[in-house]
C-alpha positions as CSV (number, residue, x, y, z in Angstrom):
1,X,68.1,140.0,32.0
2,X,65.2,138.1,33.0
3,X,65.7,136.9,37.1
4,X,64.8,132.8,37.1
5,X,62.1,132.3,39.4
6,X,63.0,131.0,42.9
7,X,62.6,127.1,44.0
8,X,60.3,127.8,46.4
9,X,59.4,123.5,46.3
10,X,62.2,121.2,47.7
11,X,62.9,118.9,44.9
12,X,62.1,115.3,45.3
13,X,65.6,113.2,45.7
14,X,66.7,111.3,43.0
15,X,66.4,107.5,43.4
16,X,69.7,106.7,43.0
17,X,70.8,109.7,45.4
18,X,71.1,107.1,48.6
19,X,73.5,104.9,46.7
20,X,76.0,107.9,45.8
21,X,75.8,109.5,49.7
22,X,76.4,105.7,51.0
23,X,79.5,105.8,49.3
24,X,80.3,109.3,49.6
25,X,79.1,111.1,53.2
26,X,81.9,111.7,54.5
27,X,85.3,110.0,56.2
28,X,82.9,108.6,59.3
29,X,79.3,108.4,57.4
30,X,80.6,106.7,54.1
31,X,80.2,102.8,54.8
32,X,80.7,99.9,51.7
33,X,77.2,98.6,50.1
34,X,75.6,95.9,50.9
35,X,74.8,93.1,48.5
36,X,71.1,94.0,48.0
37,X,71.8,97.9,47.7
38,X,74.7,96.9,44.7
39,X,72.4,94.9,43.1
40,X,69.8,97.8,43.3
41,X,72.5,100.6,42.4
42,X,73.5,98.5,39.3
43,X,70.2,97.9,38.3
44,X,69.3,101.3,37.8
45,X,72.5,102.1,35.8
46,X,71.7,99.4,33.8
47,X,68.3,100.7,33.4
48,X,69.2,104.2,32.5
49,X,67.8,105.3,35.7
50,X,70.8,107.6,36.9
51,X,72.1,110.7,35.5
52,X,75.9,111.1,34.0
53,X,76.8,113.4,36.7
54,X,75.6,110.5,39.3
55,X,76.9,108.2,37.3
56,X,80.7,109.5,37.0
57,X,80.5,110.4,41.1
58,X,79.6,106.6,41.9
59,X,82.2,105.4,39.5
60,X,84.8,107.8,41.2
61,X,83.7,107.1,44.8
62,X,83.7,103.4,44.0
63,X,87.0,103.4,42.5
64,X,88.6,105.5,45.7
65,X,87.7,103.1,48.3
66,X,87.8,99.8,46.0
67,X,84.7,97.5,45.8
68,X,83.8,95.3,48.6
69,X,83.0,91.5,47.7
70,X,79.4,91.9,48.2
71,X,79.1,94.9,46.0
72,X,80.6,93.0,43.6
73,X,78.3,90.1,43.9
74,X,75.3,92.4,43.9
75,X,76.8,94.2,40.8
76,X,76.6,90.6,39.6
77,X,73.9,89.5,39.9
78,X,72.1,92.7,38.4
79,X,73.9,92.0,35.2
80,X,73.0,88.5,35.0
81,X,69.6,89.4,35.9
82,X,69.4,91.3,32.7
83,X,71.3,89.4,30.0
84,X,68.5,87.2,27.7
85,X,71.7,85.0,27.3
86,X,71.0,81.1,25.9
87,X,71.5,78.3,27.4
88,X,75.3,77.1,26.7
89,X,77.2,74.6,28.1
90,X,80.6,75.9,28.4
91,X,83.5,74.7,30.4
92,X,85.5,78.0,30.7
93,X,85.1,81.6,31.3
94,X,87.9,83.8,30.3
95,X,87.4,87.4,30.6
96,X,89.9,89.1,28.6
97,X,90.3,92.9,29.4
98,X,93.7,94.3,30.6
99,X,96.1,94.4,27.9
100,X,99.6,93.3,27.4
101,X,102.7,95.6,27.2
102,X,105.6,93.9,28.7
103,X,105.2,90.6,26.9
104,X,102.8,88.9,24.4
105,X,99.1,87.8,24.8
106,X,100.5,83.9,24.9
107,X,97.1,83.1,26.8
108,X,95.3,82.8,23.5
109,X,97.4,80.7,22.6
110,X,96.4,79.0,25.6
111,X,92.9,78.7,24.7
112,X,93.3,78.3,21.1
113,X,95.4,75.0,22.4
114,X,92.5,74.2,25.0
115,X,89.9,74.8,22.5
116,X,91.6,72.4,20.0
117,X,91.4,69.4,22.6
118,X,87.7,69.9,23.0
119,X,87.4,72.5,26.1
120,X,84.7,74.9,25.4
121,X,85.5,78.8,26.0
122,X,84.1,81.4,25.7
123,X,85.9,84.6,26.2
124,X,84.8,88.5,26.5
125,X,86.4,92.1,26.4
126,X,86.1,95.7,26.7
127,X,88.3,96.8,23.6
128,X,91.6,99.0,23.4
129,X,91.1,101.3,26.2
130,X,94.5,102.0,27.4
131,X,97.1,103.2,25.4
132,X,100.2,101.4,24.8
133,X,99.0,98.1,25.6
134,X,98.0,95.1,23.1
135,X,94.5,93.8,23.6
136,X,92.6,90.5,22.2
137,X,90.4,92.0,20.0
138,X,93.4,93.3,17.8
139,X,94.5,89.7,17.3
140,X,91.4,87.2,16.3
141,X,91.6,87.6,12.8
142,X,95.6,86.6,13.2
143,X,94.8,83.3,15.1
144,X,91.9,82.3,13.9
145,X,89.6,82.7,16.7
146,X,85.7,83.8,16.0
147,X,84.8,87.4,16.7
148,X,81.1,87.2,17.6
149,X,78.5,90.1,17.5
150,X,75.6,88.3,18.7
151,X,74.4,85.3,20.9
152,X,73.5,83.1,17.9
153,X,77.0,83.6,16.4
154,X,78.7,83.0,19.6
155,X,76.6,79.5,19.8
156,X,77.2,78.8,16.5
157,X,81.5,79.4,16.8
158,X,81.2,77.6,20.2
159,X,79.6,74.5,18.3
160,X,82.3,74.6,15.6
161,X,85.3,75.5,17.1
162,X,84.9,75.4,21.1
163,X,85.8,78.7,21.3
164,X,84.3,82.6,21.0
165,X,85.3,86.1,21.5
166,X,82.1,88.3,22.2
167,X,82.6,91.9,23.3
168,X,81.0,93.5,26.0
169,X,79.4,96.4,24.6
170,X,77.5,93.5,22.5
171,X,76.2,91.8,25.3
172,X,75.8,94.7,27.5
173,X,76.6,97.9,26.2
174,X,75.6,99.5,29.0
175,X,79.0,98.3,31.2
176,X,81.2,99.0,28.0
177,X,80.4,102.9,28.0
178,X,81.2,103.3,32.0
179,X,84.6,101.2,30.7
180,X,84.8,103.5,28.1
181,X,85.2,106.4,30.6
182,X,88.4,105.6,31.4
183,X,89.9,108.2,29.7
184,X,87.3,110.5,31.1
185,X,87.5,109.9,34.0
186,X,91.4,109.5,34.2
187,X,90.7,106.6,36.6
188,X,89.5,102.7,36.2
189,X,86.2,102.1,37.4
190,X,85.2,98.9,39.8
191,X,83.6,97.7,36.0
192,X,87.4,97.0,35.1
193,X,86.8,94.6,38.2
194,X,83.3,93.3,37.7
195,X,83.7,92.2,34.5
196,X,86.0,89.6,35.6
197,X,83.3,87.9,37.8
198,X,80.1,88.1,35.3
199,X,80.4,84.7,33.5
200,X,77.5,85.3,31.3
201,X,76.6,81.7,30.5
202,X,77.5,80.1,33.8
203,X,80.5,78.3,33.0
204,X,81.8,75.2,34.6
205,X,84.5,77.3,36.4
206,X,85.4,81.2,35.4
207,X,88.6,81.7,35.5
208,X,89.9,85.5,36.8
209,X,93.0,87.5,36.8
210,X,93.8,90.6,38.5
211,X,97.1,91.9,38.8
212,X,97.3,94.5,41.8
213,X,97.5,92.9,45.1
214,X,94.9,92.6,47.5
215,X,92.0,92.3,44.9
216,X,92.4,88.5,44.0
217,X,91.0,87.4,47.4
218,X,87.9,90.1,47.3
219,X,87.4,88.1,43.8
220,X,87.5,84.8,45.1
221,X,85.0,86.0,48.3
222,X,82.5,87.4,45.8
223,X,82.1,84.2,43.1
224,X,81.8,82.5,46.7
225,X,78.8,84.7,47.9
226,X,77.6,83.8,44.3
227,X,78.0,80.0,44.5
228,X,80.2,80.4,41.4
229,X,82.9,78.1,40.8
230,X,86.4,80.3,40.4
231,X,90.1,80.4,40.3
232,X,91.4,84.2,40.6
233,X,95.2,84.6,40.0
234,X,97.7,87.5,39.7
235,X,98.1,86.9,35.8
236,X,100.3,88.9,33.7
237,X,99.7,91.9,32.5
238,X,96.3,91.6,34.7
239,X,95.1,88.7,31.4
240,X,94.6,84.9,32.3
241,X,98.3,84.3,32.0
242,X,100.3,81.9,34.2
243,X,104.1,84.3,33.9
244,X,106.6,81.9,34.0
245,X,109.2,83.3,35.8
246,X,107.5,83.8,39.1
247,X,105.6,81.9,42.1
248,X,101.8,82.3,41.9
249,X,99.1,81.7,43.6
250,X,96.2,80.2,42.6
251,X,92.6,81.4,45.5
252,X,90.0,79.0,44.3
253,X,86.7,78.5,45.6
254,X,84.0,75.9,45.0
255,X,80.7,74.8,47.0
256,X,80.9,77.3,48.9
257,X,84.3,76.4,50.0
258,X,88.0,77.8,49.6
259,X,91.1,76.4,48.4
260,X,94.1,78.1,47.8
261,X,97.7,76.2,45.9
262,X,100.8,77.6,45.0
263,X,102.9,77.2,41.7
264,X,106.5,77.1,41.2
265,X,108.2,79.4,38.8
266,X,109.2,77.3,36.2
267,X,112.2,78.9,35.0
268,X,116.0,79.5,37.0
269,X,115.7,82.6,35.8
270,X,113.9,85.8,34.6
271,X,113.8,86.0,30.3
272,X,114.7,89.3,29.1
273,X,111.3,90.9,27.4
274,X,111.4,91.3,24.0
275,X,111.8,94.6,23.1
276,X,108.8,95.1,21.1
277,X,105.5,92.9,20.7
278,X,105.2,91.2,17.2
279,X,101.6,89.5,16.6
280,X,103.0,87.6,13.9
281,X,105.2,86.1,16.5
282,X,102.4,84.5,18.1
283,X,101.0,82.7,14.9
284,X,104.5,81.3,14.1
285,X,105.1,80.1,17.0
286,X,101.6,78.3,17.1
287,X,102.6,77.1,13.6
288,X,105.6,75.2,15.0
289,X,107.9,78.0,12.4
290,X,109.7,79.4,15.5
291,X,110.9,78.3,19.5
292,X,109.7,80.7,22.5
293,X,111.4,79.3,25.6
294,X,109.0,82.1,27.3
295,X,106.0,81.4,25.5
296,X,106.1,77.8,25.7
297,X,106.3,77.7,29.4
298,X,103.5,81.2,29.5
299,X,101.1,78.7,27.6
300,X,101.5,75.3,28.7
301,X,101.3,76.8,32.4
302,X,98.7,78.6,31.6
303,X,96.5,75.7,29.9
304,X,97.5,73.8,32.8
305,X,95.9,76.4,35.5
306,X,92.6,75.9,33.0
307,X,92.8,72.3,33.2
308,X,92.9,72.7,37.3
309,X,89.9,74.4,36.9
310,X,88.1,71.6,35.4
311,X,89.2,69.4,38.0
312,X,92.8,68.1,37.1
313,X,95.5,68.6,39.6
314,X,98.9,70.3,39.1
315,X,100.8,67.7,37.8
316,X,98.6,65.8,35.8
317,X,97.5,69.4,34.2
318,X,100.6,69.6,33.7
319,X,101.2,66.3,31.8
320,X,98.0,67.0,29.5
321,X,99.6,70.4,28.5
322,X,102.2,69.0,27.2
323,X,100.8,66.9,25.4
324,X,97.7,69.0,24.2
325,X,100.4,71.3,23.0
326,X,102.6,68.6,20.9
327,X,99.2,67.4,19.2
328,X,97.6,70.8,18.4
329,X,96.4,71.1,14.9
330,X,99.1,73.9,13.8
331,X,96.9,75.3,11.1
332,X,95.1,78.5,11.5
C-alpha cells in the first residue's frame, strides 16, 4: 500500500467556514448572525458556494439554537436578491408548507372564496415532506386551483383566476433540496421557517403561520426589519388557518410599526376531529352538497384574518366573509 503524501501546506479555509464556527464554536463562542453575515451565508448556498457537509452542519446548528430575526431577514433578502421574479401586483401571500393531519386544509377553501371576490393570491409550497400529513399540492386539481411551473403561468392564472399555486423548487430550487433534507437530516431546517417570510412578488401584506410557540413574534420582528407588511399567527396545523375552537392571536406589523389583536374562539366548544381526512369533503362542501359546522367557521375566520390584512377590521372582515362565502360561485 502506497503511504499518501503528507500536507505539509495549511489549506486555505473555506469561505463559508466563518459562518458554520459563528454558529457552532462552542457554548460561550457561538453567537446568532447578524443580518449582513445571513444574507452573505445564504448567498453562497444559493450560489453553490458551500459543500454538503457545510451545508447539513449549518442546517443542524441553525435548527439547535433556532434562527434569530435578523438571520432571517438577511436569509431574506439573499433570496429575493436572486429571484428574476415579474412585476405582479398581488394582494396576498400565502405560504403553504406544513401539512394537515388533525383536520382538513379548509384554508384553501379560504382563498378559493377570497380569490372568487377579486383578492389576488398567490400561494407557494415545499411538497409532501412529512409523512402522515395532507399537503396543498395533493389537492389543486380537486378544487380547481392553477398549479403553476413557471413565472409566465403563474401571471397568466393570477390574471384569470386571482389565484396561483407555484412550488418552491420552481422558483428556487435551491431552498426546496435543503427542505428536502428533512428526512436526512431527521430534523426541520430554519428553511421550514424562512419560507414563510420570502413573499416573492412583494405582496400587499404576507400572511404567516407558525404553530410552535415563541416563533410567531421572531416572524413578525423579521418582516419588520424588512419593511414588509405581515400578520403571523399560530394557524392550524402550522397552515394559514384561523382554528375555530381556540383564542388567537394575530402579531401584525406595518410601517415599521407593531400591532397585535386577539380573536375569540368562535365556538362553545371543541368539535370532535373527524376521524379520517376526505379531500372530496372539501369540494362538496364548497359545492353547497354538504354542512361543516367546523369548516364553515375554519374558513370564514380564516378569510376574515386575510381581509384584516388588507386593511378591514375584525368585525367588518367578519361581515364580508360571510357574505363572500354565501355568494361564491360553487362551481369548480
Amino acid at each position: 500500500m502506497t503511504a499518501q503524501p503528507l500536507t505539509l501546506i495549511t489549506p486555505a479555509e473555506h469561505p463559508f467556514a466563518q459562518y458554520v464556527r459563528i454558529l457552532g464554536k462552542g457554548k460561550r463562542g457561538a453567537r446568532n448572525m447578524t443580518q449582513d453575515e445571513a444574507r452573505e451565508a445564504m448567498g453562497l448556498l444559493l450560489d453553490g458556494q458551500v459543500e454538503d457537509t457545510q451545508l447539513g452542519a449549518f442546517l443542524m446548528l441553525m435548527r439547535h439554537k433556532e434562527e434569530s430575526p435578523e438571520e432571517l431577514a438577511g436569509f431574506t433578502q439573499a433570496v429575493r436578491a436572486r429571484l428574476n421574479a415579474p412585476s405582479v401586483q398581488i394582494d396576498l401571500d400565502w405560504p403553504s408548507y406544513a401539512g394537515k393531519k388533525r383536520h382538513l386544509p379548509w384554508y384553501l377553501l379560504a382563498a378559493k372564496c377570497l380569490a372568487n371576490n377579486g383578492v389576488r393570491i398567490l400561494m407557494h409550497g415545499g411538497g409532501a415532506h412529512t409523512a402522515g400529513r395532507l399537503y396543498s399540492e395533493q389537492l389543486l386539481e380537486l378544487l380547481g386551483i392553477s398549479l403553476c411551473r413557471d413565472w409566465a403561468a403563474t401571471e397568466q392564472a393570477l390574471a384569470t383566476h386571482n389565484l396561483a399555486f407555484f412550488p418552491l423548487q420552481d422558483w428556487m430550487p435551491q431552498l426546496q433540496r435543503m427542505i428536502d433534507l428533512r428526512n436526512t437530516l431527521g430534523l426541520r431546517s430554519p428553511i421550514h421557517s424562512l419560507a414563510r417570510v420570502l413573499n416573492p412578488l412583494n405582496a400587499r401584506c404576507g400572511l404567516q403561520s407558525i404553530f410552535h410557540p415563541g416563533y410567531q413574534a421572531a416572524h413578525r420582528e423579521a418582516s419588520q426589519l424588512l419593511g414588509d407588511k405581515a400578520i403571523v399567527i399560530k394557524g392550524d396545523g402550522g397552515e394559514i388557518e384561523m382554528n375555530p375552537d381556540a383564542t388567537s392571536h394575530l402579531y401584525g406589523t406595518e410601517g415599521g410599526a407593531s400591532w397585535d389583536e386577539e380573536w375569540p374562539a368562535l365556538s362553545p366548544q371543541r368539535h370532535v376531529k373527524p376521524e379520517r381526512l376526505q379531500p372530496e369533503h372539501l369540494a362538496a362542501f364548497w359545492r353547497g352538497e354538504v354542512e361543516d359546522s367546523y369548516g364553515r367557521l375554519a374558513v370564514l375566520a380564516t378569510v376574515a384574518l386575510a381581509l384584516r390584512g388588507m386593511d378591514v377590521p375584525r368585525d367588518a372582515a367578519f361581515t364580508q366573509a360571510e357574505s363572500y362565502w354565501e355568494n361564491r360561485n360553487k362551481s369548480i
